[in-house]
DOLO-866043 format. One record per residue (C-alpha): residue number from 1; residue in three letters; x, y, z. Coordinates in steps of 0.001 Angstrom, whole numbers, plus 500000, padded with zeros to 6 digits. Each point is the difference from the previous one (the first is absolute). Example, Ala and Ser with C-alpha at 12.3 -4.5 7.8 and 13.67 -1.06 7.14 Angstrom:
BEGIN
<pt resi="1" resn="ALA" u="512300" v="495500" w="507800"/>
<pt resi="2" resn="SER" u="501370" v="503440" w="499340"/>
end
This chain:
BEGIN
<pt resi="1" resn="UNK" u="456851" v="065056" w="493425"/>
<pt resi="2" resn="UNK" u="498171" v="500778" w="503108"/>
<pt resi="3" resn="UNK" u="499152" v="496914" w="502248"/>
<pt resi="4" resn="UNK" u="497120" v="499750" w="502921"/>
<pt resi="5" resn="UNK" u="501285" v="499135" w="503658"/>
<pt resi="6" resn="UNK" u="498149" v="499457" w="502751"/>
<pt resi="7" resn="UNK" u="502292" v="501391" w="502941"/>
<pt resi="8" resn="UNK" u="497835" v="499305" w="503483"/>
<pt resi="9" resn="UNK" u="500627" v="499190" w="503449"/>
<pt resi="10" resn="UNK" u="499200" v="497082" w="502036"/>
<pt resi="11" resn="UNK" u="499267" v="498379" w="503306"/>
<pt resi="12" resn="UNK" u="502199" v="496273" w="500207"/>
<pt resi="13" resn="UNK" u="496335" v="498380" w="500231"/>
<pt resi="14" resn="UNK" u="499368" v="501728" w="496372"/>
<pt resi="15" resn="UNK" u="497208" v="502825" w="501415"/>
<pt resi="16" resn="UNK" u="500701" v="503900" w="498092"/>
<pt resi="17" resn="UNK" u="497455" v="501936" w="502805"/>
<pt resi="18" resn="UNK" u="498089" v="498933" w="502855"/>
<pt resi="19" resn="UNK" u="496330" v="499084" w="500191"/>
<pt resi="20" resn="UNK" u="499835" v="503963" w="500110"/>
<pt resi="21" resn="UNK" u="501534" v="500696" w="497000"/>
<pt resi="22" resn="UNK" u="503410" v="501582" w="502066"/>
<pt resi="23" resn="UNK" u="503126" v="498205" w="499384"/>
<pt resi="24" resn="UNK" u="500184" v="498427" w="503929"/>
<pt resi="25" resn="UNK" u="501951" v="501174" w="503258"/>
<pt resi="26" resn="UNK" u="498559" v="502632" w="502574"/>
<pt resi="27" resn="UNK" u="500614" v="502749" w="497492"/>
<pt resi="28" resn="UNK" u="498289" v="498375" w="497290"/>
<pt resi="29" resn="UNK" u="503613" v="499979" w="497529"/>
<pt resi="30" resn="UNK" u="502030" v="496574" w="501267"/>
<pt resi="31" resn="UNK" u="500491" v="499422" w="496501"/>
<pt resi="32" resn="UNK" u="501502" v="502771" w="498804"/>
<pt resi="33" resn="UNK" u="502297" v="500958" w="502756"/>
<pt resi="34" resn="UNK" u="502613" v="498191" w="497827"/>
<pt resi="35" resn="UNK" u="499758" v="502814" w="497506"/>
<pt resi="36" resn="UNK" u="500776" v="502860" w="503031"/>
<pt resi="37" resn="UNK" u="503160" v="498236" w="501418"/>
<pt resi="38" resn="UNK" u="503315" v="501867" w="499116"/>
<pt resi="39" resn="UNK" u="501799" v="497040" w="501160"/>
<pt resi="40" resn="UNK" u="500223" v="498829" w="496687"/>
<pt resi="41" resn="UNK" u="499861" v="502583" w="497818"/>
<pt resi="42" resn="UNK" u="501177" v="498394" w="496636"/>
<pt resi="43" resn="UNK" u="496890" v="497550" w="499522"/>
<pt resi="44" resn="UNK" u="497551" v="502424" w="501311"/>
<pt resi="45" resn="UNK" u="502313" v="502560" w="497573"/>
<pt resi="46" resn="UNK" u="499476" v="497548" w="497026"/>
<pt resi="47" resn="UNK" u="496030" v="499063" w="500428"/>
<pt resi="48" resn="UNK" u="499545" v="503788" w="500071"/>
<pt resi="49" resn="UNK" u="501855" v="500962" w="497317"/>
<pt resi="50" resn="UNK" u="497788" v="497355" w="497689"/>
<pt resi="51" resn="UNK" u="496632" v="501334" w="501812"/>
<pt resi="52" resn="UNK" u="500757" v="503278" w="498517"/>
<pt resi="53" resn="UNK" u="501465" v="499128" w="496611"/>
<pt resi="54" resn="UNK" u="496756" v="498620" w="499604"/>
<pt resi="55" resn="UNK" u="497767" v="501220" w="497327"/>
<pt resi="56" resn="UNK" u="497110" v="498414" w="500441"/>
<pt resi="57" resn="UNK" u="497450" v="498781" w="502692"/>
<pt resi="58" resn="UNK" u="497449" v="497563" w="500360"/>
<pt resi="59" resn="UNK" u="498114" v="499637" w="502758"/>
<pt resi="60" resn="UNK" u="496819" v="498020" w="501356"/>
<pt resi="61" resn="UNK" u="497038" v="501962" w="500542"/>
<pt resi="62" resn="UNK" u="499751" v="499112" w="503977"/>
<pt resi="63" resn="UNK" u="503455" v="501083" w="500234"/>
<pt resi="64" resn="UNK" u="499656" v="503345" w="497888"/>
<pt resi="65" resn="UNK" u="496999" v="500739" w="501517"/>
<pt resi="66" resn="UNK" u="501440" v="499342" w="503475"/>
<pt resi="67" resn="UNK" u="502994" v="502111" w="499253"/>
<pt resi="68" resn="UNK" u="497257" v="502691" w="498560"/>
<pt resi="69" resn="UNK" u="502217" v="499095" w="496418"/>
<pt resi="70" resn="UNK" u="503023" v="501484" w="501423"/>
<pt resi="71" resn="UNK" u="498190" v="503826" w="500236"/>
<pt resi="72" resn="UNK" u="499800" v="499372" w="496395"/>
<pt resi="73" resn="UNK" u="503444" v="499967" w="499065"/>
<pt resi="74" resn="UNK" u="502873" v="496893" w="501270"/>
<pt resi="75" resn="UNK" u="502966" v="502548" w="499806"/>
<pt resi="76" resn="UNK" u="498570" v="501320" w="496208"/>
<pt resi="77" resn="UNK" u="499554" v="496533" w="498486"/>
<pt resi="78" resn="UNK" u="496783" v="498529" w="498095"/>
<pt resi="79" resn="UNK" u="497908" v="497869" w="501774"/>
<pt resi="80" resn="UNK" u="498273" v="497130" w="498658"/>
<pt resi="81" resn="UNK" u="496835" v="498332" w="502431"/>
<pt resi="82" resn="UNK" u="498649" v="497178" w="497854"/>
<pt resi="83" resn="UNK" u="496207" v="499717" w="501371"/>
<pt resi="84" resn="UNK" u="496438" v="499027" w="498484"/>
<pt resi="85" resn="UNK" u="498275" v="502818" w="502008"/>
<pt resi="86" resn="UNK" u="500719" v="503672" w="499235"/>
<pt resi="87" resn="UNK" u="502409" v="501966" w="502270"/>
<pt resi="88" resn="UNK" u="498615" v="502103" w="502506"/>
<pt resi="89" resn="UNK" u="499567" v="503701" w="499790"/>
<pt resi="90" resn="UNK" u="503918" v="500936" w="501312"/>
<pt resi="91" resn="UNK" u="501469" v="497790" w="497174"/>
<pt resi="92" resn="UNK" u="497774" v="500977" w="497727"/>
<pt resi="93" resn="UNK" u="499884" v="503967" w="499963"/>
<pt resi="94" resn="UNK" u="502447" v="500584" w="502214"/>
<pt resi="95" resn="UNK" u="503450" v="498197" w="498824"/>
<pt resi="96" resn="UNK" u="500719" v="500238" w="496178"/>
<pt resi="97" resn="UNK" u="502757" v="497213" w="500670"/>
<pt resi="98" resn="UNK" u="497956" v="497383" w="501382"/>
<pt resi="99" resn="UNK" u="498422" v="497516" w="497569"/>
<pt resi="100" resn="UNK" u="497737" v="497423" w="500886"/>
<pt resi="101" resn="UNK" u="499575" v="497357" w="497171"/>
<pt resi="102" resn="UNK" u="497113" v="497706" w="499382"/>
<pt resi="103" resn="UNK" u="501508" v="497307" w="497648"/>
<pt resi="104" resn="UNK" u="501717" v="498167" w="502251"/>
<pt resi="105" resn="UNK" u="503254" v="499366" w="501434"/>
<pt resi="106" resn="UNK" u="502085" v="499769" w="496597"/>
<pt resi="107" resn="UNK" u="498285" v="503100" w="498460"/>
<pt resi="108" resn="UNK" u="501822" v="501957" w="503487"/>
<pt resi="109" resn="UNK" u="503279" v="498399" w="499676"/>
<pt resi="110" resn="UNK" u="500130" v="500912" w="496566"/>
<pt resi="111" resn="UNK" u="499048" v="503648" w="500233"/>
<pt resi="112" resn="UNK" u="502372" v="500445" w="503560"/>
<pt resi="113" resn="UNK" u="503026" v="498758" w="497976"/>
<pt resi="114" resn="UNK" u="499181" v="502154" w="496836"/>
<pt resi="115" resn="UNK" u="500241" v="502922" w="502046"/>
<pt resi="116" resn="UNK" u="502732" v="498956" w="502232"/>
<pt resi="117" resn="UNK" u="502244" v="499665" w="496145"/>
<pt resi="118" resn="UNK" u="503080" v="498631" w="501105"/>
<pt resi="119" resn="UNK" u="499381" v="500217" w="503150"/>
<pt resi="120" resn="UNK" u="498567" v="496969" w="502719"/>
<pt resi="121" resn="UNK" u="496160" v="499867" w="501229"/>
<pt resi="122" resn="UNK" u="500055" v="499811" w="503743"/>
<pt resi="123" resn="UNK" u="496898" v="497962" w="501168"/>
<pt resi="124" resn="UNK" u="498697" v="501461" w="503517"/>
<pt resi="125" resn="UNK" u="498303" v="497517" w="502271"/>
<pt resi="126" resn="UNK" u="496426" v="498196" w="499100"/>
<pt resi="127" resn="UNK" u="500630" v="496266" w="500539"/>
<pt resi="128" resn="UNK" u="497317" v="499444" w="498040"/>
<pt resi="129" resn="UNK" u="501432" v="502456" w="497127"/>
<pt resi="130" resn="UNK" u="503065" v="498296" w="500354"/>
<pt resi="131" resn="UNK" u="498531" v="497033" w="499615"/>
<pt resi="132" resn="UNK" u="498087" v="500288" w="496971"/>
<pt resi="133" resn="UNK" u="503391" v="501369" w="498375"/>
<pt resi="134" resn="UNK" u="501645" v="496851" w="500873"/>
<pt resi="135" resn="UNK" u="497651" v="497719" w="498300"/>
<pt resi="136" resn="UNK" u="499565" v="502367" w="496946"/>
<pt resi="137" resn="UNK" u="503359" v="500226" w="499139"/>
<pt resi="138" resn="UNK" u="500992" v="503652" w="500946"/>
<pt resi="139" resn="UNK" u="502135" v="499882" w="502544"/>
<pt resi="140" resn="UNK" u="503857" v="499371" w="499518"/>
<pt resi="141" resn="UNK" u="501197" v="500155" w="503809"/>
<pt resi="142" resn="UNK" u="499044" v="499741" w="503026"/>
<pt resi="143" resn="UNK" u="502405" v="501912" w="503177"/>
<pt resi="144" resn="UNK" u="498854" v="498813" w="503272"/>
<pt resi="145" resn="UNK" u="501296" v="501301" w="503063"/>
<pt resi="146" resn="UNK" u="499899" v="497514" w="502333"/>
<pt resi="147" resn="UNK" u="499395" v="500834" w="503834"/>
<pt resi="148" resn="UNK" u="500731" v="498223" w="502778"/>
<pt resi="149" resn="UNK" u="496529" v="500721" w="501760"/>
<pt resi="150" resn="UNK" u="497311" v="497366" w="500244"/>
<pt resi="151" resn="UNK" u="496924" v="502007" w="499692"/>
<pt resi="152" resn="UNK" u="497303" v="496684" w="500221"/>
<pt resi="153" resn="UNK" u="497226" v="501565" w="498166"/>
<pt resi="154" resn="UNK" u="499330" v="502748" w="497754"/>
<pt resi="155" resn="UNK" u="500348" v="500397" w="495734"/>
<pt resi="156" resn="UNK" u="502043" v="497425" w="498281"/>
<pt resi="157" resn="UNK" u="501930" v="500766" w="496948"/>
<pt resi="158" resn="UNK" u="499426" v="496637" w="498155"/>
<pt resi="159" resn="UNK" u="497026" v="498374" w="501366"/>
<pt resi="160" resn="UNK" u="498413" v="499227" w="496987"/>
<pt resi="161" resn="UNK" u="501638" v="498811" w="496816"/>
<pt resi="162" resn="UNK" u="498503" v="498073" w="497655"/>
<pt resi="163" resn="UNK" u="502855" v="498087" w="498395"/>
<pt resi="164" resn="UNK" u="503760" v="499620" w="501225"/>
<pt resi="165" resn="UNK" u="502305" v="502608" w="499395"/>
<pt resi="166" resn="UNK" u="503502" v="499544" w="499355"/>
<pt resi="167" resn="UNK" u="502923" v="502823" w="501315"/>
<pt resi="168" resn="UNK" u="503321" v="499876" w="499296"/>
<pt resi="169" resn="UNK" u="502065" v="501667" w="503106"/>
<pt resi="170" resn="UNK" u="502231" v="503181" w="498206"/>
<pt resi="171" resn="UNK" u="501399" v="501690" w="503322"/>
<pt resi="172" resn="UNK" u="499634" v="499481" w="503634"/>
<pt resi="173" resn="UNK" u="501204" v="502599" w="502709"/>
<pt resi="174" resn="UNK" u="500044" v="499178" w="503397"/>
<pt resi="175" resn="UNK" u="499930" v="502810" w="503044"/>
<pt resi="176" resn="UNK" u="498904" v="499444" w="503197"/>
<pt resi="177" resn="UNK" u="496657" v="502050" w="499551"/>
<pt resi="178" resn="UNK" u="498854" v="498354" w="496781"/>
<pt resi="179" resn="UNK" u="501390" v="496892" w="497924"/>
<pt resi="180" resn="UNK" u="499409" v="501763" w="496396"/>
<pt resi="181" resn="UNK" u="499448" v="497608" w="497142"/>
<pt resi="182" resn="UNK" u="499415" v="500832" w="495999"/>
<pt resi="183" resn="UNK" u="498468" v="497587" w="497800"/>
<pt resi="184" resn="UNK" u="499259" v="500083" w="496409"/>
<pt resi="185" resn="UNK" u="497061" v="497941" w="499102"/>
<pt resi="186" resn="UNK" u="500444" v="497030" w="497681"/>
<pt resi="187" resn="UNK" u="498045" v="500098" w="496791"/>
end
């Protein structure tokens, strides 16, 4: 059974992009550097081997619309944008793999892992996306890569939560470009 995970990067201070939308340092990628370094290549090894057995994604629509929905296409996987306006012209002539759904955030979650099978649904950025998945229910773990970079300002992952969520801690790996910690959410 296919499970939803929420795999993102993140300043120390809890920020995923600047105030400018670009994930902090001079060339606008501080927080993905970690994912570039061959000097550990087993982690990086293992987080990209479960980005690509993915079969799913979902995405927020400020992220898929920033990333121009991944030309249409995240490596050949389905994309799910749950939104209450209609997609823009791209997404909707343009990219027969992008869906944007209007029922909310359980309606996406539910169609992403029905076509990812057996497979997991990779959520892709949207703190509010992420969120809403959260307090609906949908998500089943949460991968944070921790970076030691205070950014001070910018797009926080968990600003607003309605109610307390409890995570139970399922694998930690420490380098020294990124503390990498998987959770699975408590139900």
């Amino acid at each position: 059974m296919s499970k939803s995970v929420l795999d993102m990067s993140m300043s120390l201070d809890g920020y995923i992009a600047d105030p400018h939308d670009f994930l902090g340092g001079d060339d606008g990628e501080r927080l993905h550097k970690w994912a570039d370094s061959d000097q550990h290549p087993g982690p990086v090894k293992q987080f990209q081997d479960e980005w690509n057995g993915a079969g799913a994604i979902l995405a927020g629509r400020r992220t898929a619309e920033l990333m121009d929905h991944w030309g249409g296409s995240h490596g050949g996987l389905p994309i799910f944008v749950p939104s209450h306006r209609p997609p823009g012209p791209a997404a909707r002539w343009g990219y027969p793999l992008v869906t944007y759904v209007n029922d909310g955030i359980a309606s996406a979650m539910a169609q992403a892992k029905a076509a990812a099978g057996d497979r997991d649904v990779q959520i892709r950025g949207g703190a509010y996306t992420v969120q809403q998945a959260l307090q609906a229910g949908v998500l089943d773990e949460v991968q944070i890569h921790h970076i030691p970079v205070l950014l001070g300002a910018g797009r926080r992952l968990f600003d607003v939560l309605t109610s307390e969520i409890e995570l139970e801690i399922i694998q930690v790996i420490d380098t020294p470009e990124a503390t990498h910690i998987r959770y699975r959410v408590r139900r």
